[in-house]
Residue, then its C-alpha position, 0 to 999 in steps of 0.5 A: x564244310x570239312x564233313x568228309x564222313x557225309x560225303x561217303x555215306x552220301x554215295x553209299x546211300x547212292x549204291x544202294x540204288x546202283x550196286x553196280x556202278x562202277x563210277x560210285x564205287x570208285x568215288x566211295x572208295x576215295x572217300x574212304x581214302x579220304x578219312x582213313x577208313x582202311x578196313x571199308x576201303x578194303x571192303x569195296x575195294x574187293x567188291x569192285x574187283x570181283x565185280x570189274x576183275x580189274x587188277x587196280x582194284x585188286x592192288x587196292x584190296x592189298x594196298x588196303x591190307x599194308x595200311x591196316x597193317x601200318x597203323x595196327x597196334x596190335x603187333x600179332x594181328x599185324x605180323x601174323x594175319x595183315x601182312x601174311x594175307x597181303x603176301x598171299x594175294x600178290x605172291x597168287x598174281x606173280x604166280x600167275x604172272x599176272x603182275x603189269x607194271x613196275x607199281x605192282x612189283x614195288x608193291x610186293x616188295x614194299x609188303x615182304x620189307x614190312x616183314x623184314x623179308x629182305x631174303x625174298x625180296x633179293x630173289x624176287x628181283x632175280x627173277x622175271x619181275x626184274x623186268x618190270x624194273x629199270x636196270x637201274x631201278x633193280x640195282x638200287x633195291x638189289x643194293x638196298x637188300x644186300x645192305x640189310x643182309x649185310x653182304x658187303x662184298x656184293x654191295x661193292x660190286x653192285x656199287x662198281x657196276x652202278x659206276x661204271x653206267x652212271x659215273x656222275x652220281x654222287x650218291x653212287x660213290x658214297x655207297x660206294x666208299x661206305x661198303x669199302x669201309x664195311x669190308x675193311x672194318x671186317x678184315x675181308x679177304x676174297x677166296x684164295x682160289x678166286x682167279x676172275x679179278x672182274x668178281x674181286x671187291x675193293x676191300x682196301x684203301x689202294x684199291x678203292x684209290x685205284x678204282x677211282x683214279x681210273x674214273x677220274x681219267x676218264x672224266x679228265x679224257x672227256x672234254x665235253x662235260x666232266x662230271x664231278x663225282x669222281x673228284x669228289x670221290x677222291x677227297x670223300x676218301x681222303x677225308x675218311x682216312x685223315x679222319x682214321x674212319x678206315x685203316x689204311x695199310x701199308x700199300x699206295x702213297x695218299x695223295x696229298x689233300x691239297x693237291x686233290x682240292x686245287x686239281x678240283x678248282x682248277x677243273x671245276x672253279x668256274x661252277x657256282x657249286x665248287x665252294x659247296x663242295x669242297x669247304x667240308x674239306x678245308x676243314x682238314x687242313x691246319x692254318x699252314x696248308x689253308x694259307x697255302x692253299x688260298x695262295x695256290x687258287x689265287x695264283x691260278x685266277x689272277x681275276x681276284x687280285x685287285x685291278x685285275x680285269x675279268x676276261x669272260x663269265x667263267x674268270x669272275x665265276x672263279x674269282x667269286x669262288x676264291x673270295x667264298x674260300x677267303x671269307x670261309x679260311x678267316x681270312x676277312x677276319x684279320x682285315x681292320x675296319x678300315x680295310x674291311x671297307x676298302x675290300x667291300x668297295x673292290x667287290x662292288x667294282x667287280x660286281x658292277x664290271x660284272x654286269x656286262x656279262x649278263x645284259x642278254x640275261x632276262x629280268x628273272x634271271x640272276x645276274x652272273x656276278x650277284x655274289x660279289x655284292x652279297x660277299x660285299x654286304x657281309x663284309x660291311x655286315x661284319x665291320x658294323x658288328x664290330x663299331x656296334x652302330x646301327x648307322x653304318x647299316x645303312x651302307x649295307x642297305x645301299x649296296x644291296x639295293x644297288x645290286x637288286x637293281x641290276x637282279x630284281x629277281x635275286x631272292x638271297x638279296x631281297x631276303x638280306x635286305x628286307x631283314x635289315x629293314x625290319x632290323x632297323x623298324x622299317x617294315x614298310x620297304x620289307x613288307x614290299x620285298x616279301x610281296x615281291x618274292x611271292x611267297x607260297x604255301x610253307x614259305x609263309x612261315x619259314x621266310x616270312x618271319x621277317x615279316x610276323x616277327x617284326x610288323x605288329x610289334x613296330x605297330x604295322x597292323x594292317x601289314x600284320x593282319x594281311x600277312x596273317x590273313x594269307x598264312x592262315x589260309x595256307x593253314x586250313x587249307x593245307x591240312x586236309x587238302x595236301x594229304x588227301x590229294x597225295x593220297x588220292x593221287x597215289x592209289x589212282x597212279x598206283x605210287x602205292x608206297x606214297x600211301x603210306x608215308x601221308 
């Protein structure tokens, strides 16, 4: 019935009888968190606290005060009474050491970031409340702080630290190349009478270059699992200077950028991800280099020339790699409709001989060599835009269907499929694939346009109707529910940020 407001004056009718129950205060609390009523929850939050003397409670008085602040219009109250009052109270637990845990210390934190006190939030994690936090953990909010306090060379350092413990996060590097950029930009010079070279920041493009390099021999010395982010790192710094995002000086030789993108393949080719993570690069190169480099990666690979046989999974993975690089560089553009065809057959051989590899796989499993059939059906795809006739569809649909057979798990297929269905007024066979895909929650109304857009129209009204029936149903009951869940389940956890994001 959604009469959230009962509910609470149903258990504070409750209280009135048992003022000390601990178990009716909780629940009238939650339902005080249920209907934003920040200043009741507040109220019985401290009531439950001097009653119980449990430090959630008291997180929860605070937690209370951080949520009249965040939606205080009134900026004075907020700045000047709220969140002072909120910093009170936590900066009286960390005096008395009485902080517990890591939600607590994130939840001081979080009060002194409203207040754009970065400063005391750097010298909080310092100190002993470092110890409620990760190693990694601190380093990150270390980083974030030295960030808005714009101290670039200590950001560096922390970065080149984070590194050297976790030297297959990507995100690391990032931050990394974007703090070298900072100092660079600032014309940084260190200390001249600074003789500890381990204290000394990256601030030029050579040394940045060095630093990676050295990370990427060791990856190269490690047989077991390479990571990938020194590599990509490499290219990220490649492509900052091609695009003249930071001055580079005088010193060091650029490698060259093809160079650094076929030592990636070569290293990385077999995985499904080396496309995705190099196409952004090949962006930099003129039509020359991108023909040279699709004649180096070839000659690498002799899978991907026609008649060649595939040996084992990671020879197709790199030719499936090599055929995204030659439709990505144009390359299937200058093929004539005729050519078009007779390539699309070519990768629907190499798909079907790519079956062999995946017959211990299970049936929700994709199979290995799914790309090239949807690498083939694009292909066709394209030879149909060009004759402009709705027949030549249907060969599309063959090969997909063909290729489904082998992967009745492989969304990707399904979804090209059912939507050339609809494309073409057969909303019946798409209808089926959505079934089967067993959409949940917001899918409904992201992939499940192909469905709403097309039934009514094309007079499938009971299709039509179901499909709605259970998108409304995610409606009326996500509403409410996701966000009192999320917000239920982050006070009684203490995720007490998660709060105020709902």
């Amino acid at each position: 019935m959604e009469k959230h407001s009962e509910i609470s004056e149903i258990y504070e009718v409750a209280l009135k009888k048992s003022p000390r129950n601990e178990e009716l205060c909780t629940h009238l609390f939650m339902s005080y968190v249920r209907t934003s009523q920040f200043k009741k929850q507040q109220q019985v939050a401290m009531s439950l606290y001097k009653m119980f003397q449990k430090n959630p409670y008291y997180f929860w008085v605070v937690m209370s005060y951080v949520l009249q602040a965040s939606v205080c219009d009134d900026e004075n109250i907020k700045i000047n009474m709220l969140l002072p009052l909120a910093e009170k109270m936590m900066l009286k637990f960390v005096d008395q050491s009485k902080i517990e845990s890591d939600a607590e210390v994130h939840l001081y934190l979080m009060v002194l970031e409203m207040q754009n006190k970065q400063k005391t939030a750097l010298e909080a994690i310092n100190g002993p409340l470092a110890t409620f936090l990760s190693s990694y953990a601190n380093e990150k909010k270390k980083i974030e702080y030295l960030q808005k306090l714009e101290r670039w060379s200590d950001v560096n350092l922390s970065y080149k630290n984070l590194i050297e413990t976790r030297p297959g996060e990507w995100s690391i590097y990032q931050g990394y190349l974007e703090s070298v950029t900072r100092l660079i930009e600032a014309n940084y010079a260190p200390i001249a009478d600074d003789n500890n070279s381990c204290a000394v920041p990256d601030y030029t493009v050579p040394m940045a270059r060095n630093f990676i390099e050295k990370m990427k021999r060791k990856e190269i010395e490690n047989n077991e699992r390479r990571n990938r982010a020194p590599f990509l790192a490499c290219l990220e710094l490649q492509k900052k200077t091609y695009k003249k995002m930071i001055h580079t000086s005088s010193e060091g030789c650029p490698d060259d950028l093809i160079k650094l993108l076929v030592e990636y393949f070569q290293l990385f080719g077999e995985k499904s991800v080396c496309f995705s993570d190099l196409f952004i690069y090949l962006d930099l190169l003129d039509s020359t280099e991108k023909s040279e480099f699709l004649e180096i990666v070839k000659s690498l690979s002799m899978a991907s020339s026609e008649g060649n046989v595939m040996k084992n999974i990671k020879e197709m993975s790199r030719a499936i790699t090599i055929e995204k690089f030659s439709r990505y560089l144009g390359e299937h553009e200058q093929l004539s409709s005729e050519e078009m065809i007779a390539h699309a057959r070519h990768l629907m051989s190499m798909h079907k001989e790519g079956l062999k590899y995946g017959n211990d796989l299970l049936p929700t499993d994709f199979q290995h060599s799914d790309d090239f059939a949807l690498l083939a059906a694009h292909l066709l795809l394209d030879c149909c835009d060009r004759s402009g006739h709705s027949r030549s569809w249907h060969r599309v649909i063959i090969t997909l269907e063909s290729a489904i057979k082998s992967s009745p798990s492989n969304i990707q297929l399904k979804l090209l499929v059912s939507r050339l269905y609809c494309v073409l007024g057969a909303v019946g066979p798409c209808v089926m694939y959505m079934d089967s895909m067993e959409f949940k929650h917001i899918l409904y109304d992201t992939l499940g346009l192909n469905v709403s857009r097309y039934a009514a129209p094309l007079g499938h009204f009971k299709s039509a109707k179901d499909f709605y029936s259970l998108a409304l149903k995610f409606y009326q009951a996500n509403k409410k529910d996701v966000s009192f869940c999320c917000k239920h389940d982050a006070v009684v956890c203490a995720i007490f940020k998660e709060v105020t994001r709902v």
